[in-house]
N, C-alpha and C positions, 0 to 999 in steps of 0.2 A: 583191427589192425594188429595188436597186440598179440591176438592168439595164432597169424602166421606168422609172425616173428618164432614165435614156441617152435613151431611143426619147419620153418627152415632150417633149426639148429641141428634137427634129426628127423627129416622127411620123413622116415619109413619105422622111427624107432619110438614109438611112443612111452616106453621105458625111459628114454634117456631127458624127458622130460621135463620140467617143471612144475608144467600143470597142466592135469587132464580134465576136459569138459563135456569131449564127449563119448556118448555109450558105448559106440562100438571101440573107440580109441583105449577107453577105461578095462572093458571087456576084454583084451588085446593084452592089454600091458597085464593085468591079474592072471592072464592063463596062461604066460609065458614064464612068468616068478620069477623075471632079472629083471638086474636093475631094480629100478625105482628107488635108488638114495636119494636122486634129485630132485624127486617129489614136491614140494611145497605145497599145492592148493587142488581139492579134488572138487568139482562141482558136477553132481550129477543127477537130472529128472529123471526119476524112477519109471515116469510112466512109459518112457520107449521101452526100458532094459532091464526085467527085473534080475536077471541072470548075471546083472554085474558083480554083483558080490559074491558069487559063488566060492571062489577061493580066498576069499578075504582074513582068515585068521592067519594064513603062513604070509601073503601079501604084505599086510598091515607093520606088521611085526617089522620088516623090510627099511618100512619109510620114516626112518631118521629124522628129518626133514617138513615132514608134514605140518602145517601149522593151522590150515585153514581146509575144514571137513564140512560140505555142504550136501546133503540129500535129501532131495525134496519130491513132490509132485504138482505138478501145474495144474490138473484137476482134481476138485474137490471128492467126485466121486472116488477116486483114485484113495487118496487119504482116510477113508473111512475105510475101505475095502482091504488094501495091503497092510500086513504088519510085519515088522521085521526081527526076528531074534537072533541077537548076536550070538556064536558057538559056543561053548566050554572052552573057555584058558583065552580068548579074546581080551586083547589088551588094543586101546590106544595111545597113539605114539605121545611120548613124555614131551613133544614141540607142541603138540597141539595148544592153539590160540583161542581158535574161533571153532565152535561144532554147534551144525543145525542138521541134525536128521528128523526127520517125519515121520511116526509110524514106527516108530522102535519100541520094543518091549523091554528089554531086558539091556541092564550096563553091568558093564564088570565092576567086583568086588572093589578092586585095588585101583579104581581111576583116579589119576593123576587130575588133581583140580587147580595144583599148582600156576601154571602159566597160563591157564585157561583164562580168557578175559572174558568169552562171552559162550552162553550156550541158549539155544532153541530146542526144544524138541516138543514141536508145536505136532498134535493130532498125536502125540503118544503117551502109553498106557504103562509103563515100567511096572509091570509083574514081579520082576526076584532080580536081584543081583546074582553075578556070576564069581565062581570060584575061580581063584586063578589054578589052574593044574598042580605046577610045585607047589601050590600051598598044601593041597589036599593031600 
């Protein structure tokens, strides 16, 4: 019930959001690059859409707001098979609370552990930290 309450405040604009949950919605809102201040909670199963994250480093940057980061996969085979490398200069947002991604390789240099209360990153392998760009 809660998530059409989300989708009646902005039928058609999944940007103007709150919280996205699903792939194609997600996928939507990242290839448009507006919006998303209002962001708060992103929950996404990898196994429909890997292609959600394709624009995620200008994205990310965006969502002020974000506090609760959830990426996961419902099957196991899945989990083993995908891995995820975040870009060069990739940052997440200084609100983040809560982050479970699955299958991630790589976290930025400079991540904010600050207000972080909880993190998962169950089925991942973290190979190298990433540089932030203006550092380098």
């Amino acid at each position: 019930m809660g998530w059409e309450v989300i989708r009646q405040q902005h039928p058609k604009d999944p940007n103007k959001w709150s919280r996205l949950w699903n792939p194609d919605d997600i996928y939507h809102a990242f290839m448009s690059e507006e919006g998303m201040k209002n962001v708060e909670t992103i929950s996404v199963e990898l196994s429909r859409s890997k292609e959600v994250f394709a624009n995620m480093k200008k994205v990310f940057a965006k969502m002020k707001k974000l506090r609760l980061l959830r990426v996961y996969y419902s099957v196991d085979v899945m989990r083993k098979k995908y891995k995820i490398s975040l870009p060069e200069g990739f940052e997440f947002p200084r609100e983040l609370r809560y982050l479970h991604w699955e299958g991630l390789e790589t976290l930025p240099l400079n991540f904010d552990l600050e207000k972080l209360v909880a993190i998962n990153l169950k089925c991942s392998n973290i190979k190298k930290t990433l540089e932030n760009e203006e550092a380098s």
